[in-house]
ROBALO-808890 format. One line per field, with one value per residue (C-alpha): residue number from 1; residue in three letters; x, y, z. Coordinates in Angstrom, 1 decimal, decimal comma. Each point is the difference from the previous one (the first is absolute). Example, Ala and Ser with C-alpha at 12.3 -4.5 7.8 and 13.67 -1.06 7.14 Angstrom:
<rs>
n	[1; 2]
res	[ALA; SER]
px	[12,3; 1,4]
py	[-4,5; 3,4]
pz	[7,8; -0,7]
</rs>
This chain:
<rs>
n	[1; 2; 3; 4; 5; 6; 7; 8; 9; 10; 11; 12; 13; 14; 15; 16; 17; 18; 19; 20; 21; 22; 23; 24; 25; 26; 27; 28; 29; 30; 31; 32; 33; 34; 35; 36; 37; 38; 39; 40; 41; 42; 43; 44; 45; 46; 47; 48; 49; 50; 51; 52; 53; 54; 55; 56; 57; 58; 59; 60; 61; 62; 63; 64; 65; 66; 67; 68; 69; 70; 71; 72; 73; 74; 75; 76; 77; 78; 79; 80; 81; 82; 83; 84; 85; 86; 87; 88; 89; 90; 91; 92; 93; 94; 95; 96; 97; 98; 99; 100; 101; 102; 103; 104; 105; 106; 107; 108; 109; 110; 111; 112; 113; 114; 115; 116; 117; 118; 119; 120; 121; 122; 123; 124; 125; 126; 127; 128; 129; 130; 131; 132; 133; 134; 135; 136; 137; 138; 139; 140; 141; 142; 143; 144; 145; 146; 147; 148; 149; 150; 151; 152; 153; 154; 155; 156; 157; 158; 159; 160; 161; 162; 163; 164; 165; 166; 167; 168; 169; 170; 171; 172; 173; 174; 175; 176; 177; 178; 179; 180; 181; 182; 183; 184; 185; 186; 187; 188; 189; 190; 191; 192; 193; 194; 195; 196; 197; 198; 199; 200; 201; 202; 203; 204; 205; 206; 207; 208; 209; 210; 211; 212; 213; 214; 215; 216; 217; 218; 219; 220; 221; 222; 223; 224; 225; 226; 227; 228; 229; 230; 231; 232; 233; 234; 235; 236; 237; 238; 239; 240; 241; 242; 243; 244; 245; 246; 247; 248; 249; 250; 251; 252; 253; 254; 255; 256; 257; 258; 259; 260; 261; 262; 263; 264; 265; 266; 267; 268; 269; 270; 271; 272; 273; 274; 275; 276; 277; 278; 279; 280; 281; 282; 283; 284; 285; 286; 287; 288; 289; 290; 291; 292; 293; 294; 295; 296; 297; 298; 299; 300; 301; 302; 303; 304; 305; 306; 307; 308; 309; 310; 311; 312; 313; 314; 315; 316; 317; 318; 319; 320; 321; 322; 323; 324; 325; 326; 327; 328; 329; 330; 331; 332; 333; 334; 335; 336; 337; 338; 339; 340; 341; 342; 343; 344; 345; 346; 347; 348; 349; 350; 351; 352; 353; 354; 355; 356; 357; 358; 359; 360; 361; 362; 363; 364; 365; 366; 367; 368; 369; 370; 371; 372; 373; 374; 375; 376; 377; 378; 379; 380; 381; 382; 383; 384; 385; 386; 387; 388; 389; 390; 391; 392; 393; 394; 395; 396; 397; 398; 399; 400; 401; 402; 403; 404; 405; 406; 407; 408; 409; 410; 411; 412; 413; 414; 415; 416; 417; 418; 419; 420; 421; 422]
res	[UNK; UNK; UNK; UNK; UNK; UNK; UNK; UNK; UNK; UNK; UNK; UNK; UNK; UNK; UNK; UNK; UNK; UNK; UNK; UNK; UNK; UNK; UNK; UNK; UNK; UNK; UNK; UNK; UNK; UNK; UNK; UNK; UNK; UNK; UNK; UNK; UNK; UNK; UNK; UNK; UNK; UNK; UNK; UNK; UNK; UNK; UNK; UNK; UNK; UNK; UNK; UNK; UNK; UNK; UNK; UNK; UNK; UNK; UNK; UNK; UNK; UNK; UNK; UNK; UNK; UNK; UNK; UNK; UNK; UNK; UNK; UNK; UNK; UNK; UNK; UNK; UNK; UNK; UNK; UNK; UNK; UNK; UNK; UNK; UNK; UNK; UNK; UNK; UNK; UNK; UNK; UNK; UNK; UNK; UNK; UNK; UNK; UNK; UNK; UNK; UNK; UNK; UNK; UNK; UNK; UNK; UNK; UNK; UNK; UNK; UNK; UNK; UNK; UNK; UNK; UNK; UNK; UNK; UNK; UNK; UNK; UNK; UNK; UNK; UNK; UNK; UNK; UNK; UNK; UNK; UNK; UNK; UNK; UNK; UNK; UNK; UNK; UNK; UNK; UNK; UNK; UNK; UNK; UNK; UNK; UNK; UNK; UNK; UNK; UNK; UNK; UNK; UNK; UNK; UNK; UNK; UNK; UNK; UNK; UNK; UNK; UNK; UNK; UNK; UNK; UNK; UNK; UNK; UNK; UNK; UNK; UNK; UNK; UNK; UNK; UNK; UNK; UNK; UNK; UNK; UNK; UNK; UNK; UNK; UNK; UNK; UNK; UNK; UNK; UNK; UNK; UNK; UNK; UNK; UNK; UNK; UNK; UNK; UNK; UNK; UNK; UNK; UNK; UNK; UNK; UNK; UNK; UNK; UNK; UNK; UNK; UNK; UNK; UNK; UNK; UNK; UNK; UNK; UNK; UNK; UNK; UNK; UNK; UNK; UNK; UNK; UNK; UNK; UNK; UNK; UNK; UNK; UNK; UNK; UNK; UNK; UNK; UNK; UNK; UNK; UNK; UNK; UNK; UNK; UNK; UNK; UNK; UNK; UNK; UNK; UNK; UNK; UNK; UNK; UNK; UNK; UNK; UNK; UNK; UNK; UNK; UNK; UNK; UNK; UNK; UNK; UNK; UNK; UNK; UNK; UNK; UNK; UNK; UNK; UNK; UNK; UNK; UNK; UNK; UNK; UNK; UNK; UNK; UNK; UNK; UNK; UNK; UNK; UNK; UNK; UNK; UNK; UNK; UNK; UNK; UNK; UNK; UNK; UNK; UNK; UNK; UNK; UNK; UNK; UNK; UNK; UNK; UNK; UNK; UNK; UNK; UNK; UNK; UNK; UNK; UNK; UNK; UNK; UNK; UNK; UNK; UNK; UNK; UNK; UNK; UNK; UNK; UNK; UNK; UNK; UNK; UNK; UNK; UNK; UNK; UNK; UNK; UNK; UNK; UNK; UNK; UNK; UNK; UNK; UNK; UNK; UNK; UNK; UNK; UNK; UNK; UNK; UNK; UNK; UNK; UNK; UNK; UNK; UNK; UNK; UNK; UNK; UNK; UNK; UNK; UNK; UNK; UNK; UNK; UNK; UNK; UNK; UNK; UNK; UNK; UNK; UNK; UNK; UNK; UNK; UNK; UNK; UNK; UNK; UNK; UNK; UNK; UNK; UNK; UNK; UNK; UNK; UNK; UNK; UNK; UNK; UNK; UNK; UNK; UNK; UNK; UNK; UNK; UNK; UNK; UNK; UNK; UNK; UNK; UNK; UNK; UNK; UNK; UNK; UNK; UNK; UNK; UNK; UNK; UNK; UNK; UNK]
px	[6,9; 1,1; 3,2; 2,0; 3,3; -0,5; -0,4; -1,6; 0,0; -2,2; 0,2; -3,1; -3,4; -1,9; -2,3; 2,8; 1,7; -3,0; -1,0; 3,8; 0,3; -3,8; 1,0; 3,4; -1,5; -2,5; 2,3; 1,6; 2,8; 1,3; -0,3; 0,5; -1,2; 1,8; -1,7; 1,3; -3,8; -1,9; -2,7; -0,7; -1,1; 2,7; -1,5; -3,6; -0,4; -3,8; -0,8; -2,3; -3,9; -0,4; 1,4; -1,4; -3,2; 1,1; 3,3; 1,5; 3,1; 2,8; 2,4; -1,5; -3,6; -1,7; -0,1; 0,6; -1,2; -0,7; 3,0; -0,5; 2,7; -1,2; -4,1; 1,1; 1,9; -3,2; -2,3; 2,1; 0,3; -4,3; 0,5; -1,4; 0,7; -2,8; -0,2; 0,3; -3,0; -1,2; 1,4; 2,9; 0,5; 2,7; 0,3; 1,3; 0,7; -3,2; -2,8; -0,3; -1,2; -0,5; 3,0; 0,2; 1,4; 0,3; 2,6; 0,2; 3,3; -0,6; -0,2; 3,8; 0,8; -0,7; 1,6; 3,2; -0,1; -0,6; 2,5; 2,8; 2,5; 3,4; -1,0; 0,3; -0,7; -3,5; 1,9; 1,2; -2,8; -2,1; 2,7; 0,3; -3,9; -1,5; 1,9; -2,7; -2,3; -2,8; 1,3; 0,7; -2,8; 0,9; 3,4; -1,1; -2,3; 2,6; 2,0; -1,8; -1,2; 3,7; 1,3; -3,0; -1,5; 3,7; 1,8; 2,2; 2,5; -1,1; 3,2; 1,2; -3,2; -0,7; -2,6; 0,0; -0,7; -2,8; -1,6; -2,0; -1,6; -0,6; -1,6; -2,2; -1,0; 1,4; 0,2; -4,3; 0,1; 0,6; -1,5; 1,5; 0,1; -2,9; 1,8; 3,0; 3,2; 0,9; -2,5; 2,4; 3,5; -1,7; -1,1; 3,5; 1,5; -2,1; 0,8; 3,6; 0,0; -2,1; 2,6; 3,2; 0,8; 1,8; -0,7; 2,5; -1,2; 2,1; 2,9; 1,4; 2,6; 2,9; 2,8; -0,2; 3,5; 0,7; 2,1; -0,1; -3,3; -2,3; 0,0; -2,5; 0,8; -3,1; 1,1; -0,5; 3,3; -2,3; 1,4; -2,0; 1,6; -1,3; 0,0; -1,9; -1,5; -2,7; -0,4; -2,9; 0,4; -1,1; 2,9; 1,4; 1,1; 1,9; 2,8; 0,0; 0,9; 3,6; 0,1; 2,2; 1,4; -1,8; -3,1; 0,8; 0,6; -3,0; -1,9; 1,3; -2,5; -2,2; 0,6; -1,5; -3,2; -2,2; -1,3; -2,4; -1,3; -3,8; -1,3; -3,2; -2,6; -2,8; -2,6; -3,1; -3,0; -3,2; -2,0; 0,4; -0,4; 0,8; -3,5; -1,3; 1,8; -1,9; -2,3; 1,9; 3,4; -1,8; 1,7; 3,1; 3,4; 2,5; 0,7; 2,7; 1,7; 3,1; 0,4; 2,5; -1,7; -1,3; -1,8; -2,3; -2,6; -3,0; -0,9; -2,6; -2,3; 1,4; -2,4; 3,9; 0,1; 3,7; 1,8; 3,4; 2,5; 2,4; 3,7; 2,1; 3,0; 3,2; -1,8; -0,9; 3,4; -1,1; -2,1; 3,0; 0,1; -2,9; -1,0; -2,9; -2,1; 1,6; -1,6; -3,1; -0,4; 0,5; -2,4; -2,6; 1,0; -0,7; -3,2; -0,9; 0,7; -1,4; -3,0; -0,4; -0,1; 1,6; 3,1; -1,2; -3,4; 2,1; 2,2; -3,4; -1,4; 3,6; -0,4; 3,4; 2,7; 3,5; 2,5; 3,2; 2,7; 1,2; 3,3; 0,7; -0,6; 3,0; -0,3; -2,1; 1,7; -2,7; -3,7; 0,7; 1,8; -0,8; 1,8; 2,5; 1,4; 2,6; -2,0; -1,1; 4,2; 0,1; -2,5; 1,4; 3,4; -1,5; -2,5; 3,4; -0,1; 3,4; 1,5; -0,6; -1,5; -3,5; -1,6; -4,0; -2,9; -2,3; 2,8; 1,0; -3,6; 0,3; -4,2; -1,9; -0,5; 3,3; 0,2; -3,4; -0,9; -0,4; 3,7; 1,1; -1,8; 0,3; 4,1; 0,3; -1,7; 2,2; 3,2; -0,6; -1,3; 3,6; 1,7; -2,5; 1,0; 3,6]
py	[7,0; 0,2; -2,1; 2,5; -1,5; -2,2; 2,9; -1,6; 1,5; -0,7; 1,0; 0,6; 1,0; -2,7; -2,4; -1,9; 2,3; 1,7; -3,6; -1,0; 3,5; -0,2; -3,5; 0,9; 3,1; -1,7; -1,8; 3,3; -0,2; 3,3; 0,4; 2,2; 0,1; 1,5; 0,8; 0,7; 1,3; 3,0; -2,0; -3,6; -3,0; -0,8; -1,9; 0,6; 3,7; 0,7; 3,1; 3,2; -0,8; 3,8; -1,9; -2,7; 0,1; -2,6; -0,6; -2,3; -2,1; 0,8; -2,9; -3,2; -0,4; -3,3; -2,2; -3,6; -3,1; -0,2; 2,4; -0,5; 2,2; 2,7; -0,6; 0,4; 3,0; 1,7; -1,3; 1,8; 3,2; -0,2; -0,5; -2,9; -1,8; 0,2; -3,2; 0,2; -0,8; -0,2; -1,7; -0,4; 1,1; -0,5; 1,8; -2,7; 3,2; 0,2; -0,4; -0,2; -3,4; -1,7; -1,0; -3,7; -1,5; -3,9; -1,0; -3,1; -1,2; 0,8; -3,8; -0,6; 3,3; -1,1; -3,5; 1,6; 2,3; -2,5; -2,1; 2,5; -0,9; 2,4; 3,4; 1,8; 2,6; 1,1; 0,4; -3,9; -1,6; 1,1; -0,8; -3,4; -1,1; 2,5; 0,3; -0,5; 1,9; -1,1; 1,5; 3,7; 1,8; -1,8; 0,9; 3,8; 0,3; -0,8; 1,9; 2,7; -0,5; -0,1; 3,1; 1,8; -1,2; -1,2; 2,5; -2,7; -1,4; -3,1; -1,0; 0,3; -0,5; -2,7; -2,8; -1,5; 3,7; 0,9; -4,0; 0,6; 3,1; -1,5; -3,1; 1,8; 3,1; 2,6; 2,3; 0,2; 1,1; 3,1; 3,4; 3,6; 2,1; 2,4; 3,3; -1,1; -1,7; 3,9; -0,5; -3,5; 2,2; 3,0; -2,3; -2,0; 3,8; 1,0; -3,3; 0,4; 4,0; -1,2; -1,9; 2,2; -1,4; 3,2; 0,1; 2,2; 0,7; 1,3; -1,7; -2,5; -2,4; -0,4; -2,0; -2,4; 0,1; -2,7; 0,6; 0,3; 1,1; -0,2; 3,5; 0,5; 3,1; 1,7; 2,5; 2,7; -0,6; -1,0; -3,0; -2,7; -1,7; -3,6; -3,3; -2,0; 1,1; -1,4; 0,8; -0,3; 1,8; -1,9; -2,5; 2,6; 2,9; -3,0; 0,3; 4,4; -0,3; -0,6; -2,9; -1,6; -2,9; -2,7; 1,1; 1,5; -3,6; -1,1; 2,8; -2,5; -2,6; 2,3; -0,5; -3,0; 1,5; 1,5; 3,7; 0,7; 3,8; 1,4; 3,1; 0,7; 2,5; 1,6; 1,1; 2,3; 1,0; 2,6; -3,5; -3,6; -0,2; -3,5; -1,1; 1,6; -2,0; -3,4; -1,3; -2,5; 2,4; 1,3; -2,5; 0,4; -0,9; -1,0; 0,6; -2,1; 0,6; 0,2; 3,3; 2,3; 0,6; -3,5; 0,0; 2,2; 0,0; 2,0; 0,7; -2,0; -0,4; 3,4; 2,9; 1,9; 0,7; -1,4; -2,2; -1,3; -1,4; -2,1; -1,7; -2,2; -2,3; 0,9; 1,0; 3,3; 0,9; 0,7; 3,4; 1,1; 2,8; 1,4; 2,7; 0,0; 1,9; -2,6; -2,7; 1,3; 0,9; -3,9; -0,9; 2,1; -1,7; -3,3; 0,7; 1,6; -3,5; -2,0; 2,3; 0,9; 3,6; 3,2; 1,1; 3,6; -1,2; -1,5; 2,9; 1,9; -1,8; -0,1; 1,9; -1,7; -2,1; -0,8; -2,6; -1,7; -2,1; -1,7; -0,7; 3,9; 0,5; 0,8; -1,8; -2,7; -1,2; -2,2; -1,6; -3,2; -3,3; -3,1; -3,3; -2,3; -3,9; 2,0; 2,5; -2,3; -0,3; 3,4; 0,7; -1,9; 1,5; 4,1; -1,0; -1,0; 2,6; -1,2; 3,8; 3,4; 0,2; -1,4; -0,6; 0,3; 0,3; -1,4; -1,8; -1,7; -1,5; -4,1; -0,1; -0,4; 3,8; 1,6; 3,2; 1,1; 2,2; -2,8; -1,3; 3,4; 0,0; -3,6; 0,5; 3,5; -2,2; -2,7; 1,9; 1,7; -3,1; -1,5; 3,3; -0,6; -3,5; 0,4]
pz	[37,3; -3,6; -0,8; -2,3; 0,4; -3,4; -3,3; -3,3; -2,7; -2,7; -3,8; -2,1; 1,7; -2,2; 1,1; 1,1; 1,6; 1,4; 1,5; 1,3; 1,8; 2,0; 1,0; 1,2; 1,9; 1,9; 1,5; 1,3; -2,8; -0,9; -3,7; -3,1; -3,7; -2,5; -3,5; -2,7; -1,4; 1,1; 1,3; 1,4; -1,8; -2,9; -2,6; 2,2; -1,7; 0,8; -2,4; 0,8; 0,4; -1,3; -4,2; -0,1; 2,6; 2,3; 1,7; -3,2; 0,2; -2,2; 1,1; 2,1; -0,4; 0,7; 2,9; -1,2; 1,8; 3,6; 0,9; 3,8; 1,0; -2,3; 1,0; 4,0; -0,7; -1,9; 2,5; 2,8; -2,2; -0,4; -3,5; -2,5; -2,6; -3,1; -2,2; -3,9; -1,8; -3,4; -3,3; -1,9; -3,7; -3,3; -2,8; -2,8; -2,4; -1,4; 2,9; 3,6; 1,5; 3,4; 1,3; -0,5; 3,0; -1,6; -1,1; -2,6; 1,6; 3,7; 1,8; -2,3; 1,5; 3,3; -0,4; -1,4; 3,2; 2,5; -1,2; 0,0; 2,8; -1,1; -0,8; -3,5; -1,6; -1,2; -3,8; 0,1; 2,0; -2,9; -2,9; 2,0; 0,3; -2,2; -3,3; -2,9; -1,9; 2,0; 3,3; -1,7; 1,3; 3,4; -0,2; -1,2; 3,1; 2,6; -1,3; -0,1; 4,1; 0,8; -1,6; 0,4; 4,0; 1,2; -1,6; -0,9; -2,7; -0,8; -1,1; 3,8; 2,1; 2,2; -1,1; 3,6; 1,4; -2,2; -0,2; 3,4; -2,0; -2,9; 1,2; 2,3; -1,5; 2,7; -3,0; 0,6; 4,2; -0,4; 1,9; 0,5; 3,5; 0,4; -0,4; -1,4; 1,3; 1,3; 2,3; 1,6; -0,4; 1,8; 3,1; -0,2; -0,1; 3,0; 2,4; -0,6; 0,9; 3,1; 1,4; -0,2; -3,8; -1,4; -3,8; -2,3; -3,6; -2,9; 1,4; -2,9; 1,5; -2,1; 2,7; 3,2; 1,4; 2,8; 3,1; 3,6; -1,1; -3,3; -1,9; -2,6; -2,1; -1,8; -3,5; 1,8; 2,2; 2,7; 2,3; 2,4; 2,7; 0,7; 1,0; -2,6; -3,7; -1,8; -3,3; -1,7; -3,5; -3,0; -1,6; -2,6; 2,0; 2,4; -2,9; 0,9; 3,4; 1,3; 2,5; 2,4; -1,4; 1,5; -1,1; -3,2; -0,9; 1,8; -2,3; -2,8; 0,3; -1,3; -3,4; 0,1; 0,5; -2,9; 0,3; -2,4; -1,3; -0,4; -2,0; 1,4; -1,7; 2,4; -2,3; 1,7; -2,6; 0,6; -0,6; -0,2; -3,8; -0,2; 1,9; -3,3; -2,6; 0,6; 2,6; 1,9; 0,4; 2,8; 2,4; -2,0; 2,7; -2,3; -3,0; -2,2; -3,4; -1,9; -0,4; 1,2; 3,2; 0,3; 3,3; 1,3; 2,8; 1,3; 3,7; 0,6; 1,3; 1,4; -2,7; -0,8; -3,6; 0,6; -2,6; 1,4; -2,7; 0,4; -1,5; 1,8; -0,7; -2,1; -2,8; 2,0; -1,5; -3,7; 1,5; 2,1; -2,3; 0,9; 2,7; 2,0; -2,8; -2,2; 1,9; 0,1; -3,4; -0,9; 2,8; -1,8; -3,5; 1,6; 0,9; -3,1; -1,5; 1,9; 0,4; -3,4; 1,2; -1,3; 2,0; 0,1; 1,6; 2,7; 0,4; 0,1; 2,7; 2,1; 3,1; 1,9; -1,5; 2,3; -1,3; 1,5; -1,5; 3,6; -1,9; -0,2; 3,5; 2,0; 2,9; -1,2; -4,0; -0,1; 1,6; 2,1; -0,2; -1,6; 0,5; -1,5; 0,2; 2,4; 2,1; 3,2; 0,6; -0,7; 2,6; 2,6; -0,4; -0,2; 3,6; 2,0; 3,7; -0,5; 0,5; 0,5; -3,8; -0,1; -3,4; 0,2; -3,1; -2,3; -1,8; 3,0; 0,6; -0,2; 0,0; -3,6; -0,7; -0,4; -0,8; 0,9; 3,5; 2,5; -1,1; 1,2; 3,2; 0,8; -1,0; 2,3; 3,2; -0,7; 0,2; 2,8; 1,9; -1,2; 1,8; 3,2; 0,3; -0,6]
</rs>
């Protein structure tokens, strides 16, 4: 018989939440998730098959490293995870080469790494070991991997956090779900309607009041009665909702975690015109430059005539003028550049185009979290089941890869493993 004398209530149907709330109601919890979107999935925002030909990913995207709790969630929900193949590109502002991989400086690099015991940040560690002439283009390139793959300040950002993927290449294992990360929020959506979880969308919490009971008050007027909360929204919107006292000044702590922004570009064309310009572009993965979309990346070895592009970090904030056509218009510039092509070929051959700025999305204000020298404290103090307000998310993951899918799900199983124990 089901035990419904214990309510939880759970805010934000990401993965997090989405993973919390299954766990909870399979072990005959009664639970409820209130969203603040129209839809599941947060910062997972799968996009329609019917633009772009194939079920893309306008939020989270890759799968990184062995992920376990990610890989047996898609293996119970039938679905797979296809490696990345192919080869990596730059454009040095006049031609595109290989990506070169060695690095002059890379066994100091190491050393330096190694032997750090107290953390700093990635801005001193390299002013510290790395401050001449001859380390510039060293300097410039992590730099550029932790504003643009961390989403990072490197003024802020952990070296001890990011050392593990630096020294072992984690940047490189790398593969993306077979019918998009939808396809994972859909089956997580489906287990936790199958066992009684009640799921209420367009319902944006704005107050948890504490009393003989927890009430957690929604815009709309709407109140929820409960024993415990778990929230699971990202760290900005933390700072929009009125808290009891204890933890509004748990909430605190987060400051001491980074939160960095994307702008992602999905680019669909009739043809994949880039196979055309040179012979060994037809493996073409990534693609690296310094213009002002400086990633980019194809599909493959998926056949979509998809270019994704991609800006991360703080410098996100010099386009945050810009609408979505804005966006896309200097995506299709930095192509042109780098491509040596016309714009008005490219616009030509355009079939689809969708672009989001995660910092302008309402209940996101950014991508995912990064950390600092202070963040593991932090963490510890946010994962306290230490009252009726639970903390849970990506942000609160203590593993390597914070801030990317399986930090969400491994953080939502955690916290509701800490409420099953307790």
């Amino acid at each position: 018989m089901s035990d419904t004398s214990e309510h939880i209530v759970i805010v934000g149907a990401g993965a997090a939440g989405l993973m919390a709330a299954r766990e909870l109601a399979r072990a005959a919890k009664r639970v409820t998730i209130l969203e603040a979107r129209d839809r599941c999935g947060g910062r997972i925002h799968p996009l329609p098959a019917s633009e772009f030909g194939y079920p893309a990913d306008g939020g989270a995207e890759f799968v990184h490293g062995e992920a376990p709790v990610t890989r047996d969630l898609l293996s119970k929900a039938g679905l797979s995870v296809q490696a990345i193949e192919g080869t990596q590109r730059s454009f040095d502002g006049t031609k595109l080469s290989r990506e070169g991989r060695d690095n002059p400086h890379e066994a100091e690099l190491h050393a330096a790494l190694r032997d750090l015991k107290d953390d700093l940040t990635v801005a001193e560690f390299l002013r510290r070991h790395f401050a001449g002439d001859k380390y510039g283009q060293m300097r410039h390139t992590i730099e550029r991997m932790v504003e643009g793959y961390d989403a990072a300040d490197p003024e802020r950002a952990s070296t001890l956090a990011l050392r593990e993927e630096w020294m072992e290449g984690g940047l490189h294992t790398q593969g993306r779900v077979v019918g998009g990360y939808g396809a994972l929020i859909a089956f997580l959506a489906a287990e936790c309607r199958k066992h009684g979880v009640v799921i209420r969308l367009n319902c944006e919490v704005v107050a948890i009041e504490e009393g003989a009971t927890v009430a957690v008050r929604c815009a709309g007027g709407e109140t929820f009665a409960c024993d415990k909360v778990i929230l699971t929204v990202p760290l900005p919107l933390l700072r929009e909702i009125a808290l009891p006292q204890a933890a509004r000044e748990k909430a605190a702590a987060a400051a001491d975690i980074g939160f960095g922004n994307v702008i992602k570009i999905l680019l669909r064309f009739s043809r994949p015109w880039w196979r055309d310009r040179a012979a060994d572009l037809a493996d073409l993965t990534f693609l690296l430059s310094d213009e002002t979309i400086p990633v980019w990346w194809t599909q493959n070895p998926s056949e979509h005539p998809v270019l994704t592009g991609w800006f991360g970090g703080p410098r996100t904030a010099e386009l945050s003028h810009l609408d979505s056509q804005g966006l896309i218009d200097a995506g299709i510039d930095s192509l042109a550049t780098i491509f040596s092509l016309s714009r008005d070929d490219l616009v030509r051959d355009l079939v689809a185009s969708e672009a989001a700025n995660w910092a302008h999305d309402r209940f996101a204000r950014g991508a995912y979290s990064w950390a600092t020298p202070q963040t593991r404290a932090a963490q510890e103090i946010l994962a306290r089941a230490d009252g009726p307000v639970l903390f849970s998310g990506e942000a609160l993951y203590r593993g390597r890869d914070m801030g990317t899918v399986e930090a969400a799900l491994a953080s939502g199983r955690e916290t509701a493993r800490l409420i099953l124990q307790g």
